[in-house]
C-alpha positions as CSV (number, residue, x, y, z in Angstrom):
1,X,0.0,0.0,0.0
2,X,2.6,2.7,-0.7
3,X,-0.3,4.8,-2.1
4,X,-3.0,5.6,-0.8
5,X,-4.8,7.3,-3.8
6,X,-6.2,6.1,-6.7
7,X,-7.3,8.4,-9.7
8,X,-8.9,7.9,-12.9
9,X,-8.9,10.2,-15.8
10,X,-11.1,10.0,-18.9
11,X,-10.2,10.8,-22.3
12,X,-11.1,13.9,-23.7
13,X,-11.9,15.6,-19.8
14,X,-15.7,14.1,-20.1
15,X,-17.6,13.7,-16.8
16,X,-17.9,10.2,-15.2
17,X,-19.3,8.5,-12.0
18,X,-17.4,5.2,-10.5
19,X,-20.2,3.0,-9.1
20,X,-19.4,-0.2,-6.8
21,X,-22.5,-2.1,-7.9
22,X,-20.3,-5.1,-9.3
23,X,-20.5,-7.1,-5.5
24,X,-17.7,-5.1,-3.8
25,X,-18.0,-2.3,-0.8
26,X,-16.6,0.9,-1.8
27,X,-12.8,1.0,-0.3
28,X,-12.9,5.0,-0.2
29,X,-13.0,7.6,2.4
30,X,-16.2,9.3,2.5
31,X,-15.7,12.3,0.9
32,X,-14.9,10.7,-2.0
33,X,-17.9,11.0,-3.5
34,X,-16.9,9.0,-6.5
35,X,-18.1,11.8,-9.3
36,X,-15.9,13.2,-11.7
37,X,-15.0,17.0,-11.6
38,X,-15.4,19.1,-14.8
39,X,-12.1,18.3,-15.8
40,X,-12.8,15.0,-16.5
41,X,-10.5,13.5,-13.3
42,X,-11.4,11.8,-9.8
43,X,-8.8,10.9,-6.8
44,X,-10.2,9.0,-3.9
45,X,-8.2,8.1,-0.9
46,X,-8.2,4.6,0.3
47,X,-10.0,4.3,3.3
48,X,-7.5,3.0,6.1
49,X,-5.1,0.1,6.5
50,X,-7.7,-2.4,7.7
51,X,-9.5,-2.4,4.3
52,X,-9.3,-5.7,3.5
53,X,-6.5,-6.4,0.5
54,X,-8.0,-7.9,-2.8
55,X,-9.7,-6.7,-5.8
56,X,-12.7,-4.5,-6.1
57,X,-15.3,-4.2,-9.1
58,X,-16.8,-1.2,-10.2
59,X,-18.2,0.2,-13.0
60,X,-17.7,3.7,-14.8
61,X,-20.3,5.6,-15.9
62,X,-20.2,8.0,-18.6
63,X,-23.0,9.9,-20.5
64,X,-24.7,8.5,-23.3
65,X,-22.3,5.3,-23.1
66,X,-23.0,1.8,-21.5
67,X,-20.8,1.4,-18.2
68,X,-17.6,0.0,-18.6
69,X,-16.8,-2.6,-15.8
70,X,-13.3,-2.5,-14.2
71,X,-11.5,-3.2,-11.2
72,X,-8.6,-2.2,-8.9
73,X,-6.3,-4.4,-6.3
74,X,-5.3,-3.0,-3.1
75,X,-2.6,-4.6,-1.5
């Protein structure tokens, strides 16, 4: 866990939502409120060290496009 952040960035600066509605909690502080700024970027924080390790589905939601389903490991 040498970082704690995660970010995401979408091509072209468009607005997107990350959604864990694949089965997994949502390993993010609270005020990540996992919506996209106009600039097309997000950067959530990893809760704490006792989220469990493993990988975590999610989708990402952009306008007018079907969710793409992804996933991130924490270690």
């Amino acid at each position: 866990r040498q970082e704690e952040h995660v970010s995401w960035k979408i091509e072209g600066n468009l607005p997107f939502k990350i959604r864990f509605d694949q089965g997994s909690k949502n390993p993010f502080e609270s005020e990540c409120k996992t919506e996209s700024g106009k600039d097309g970027e997000l950067r959530c924080r990893v809760k704490s060290k006792n989220v469990q390790r493993g990988e975590y589905k999610y989708s990402v939601h952009v306008f007018s496009c079907i969710p793409a389903v992804s996933k991130i490991r924490i270690y």
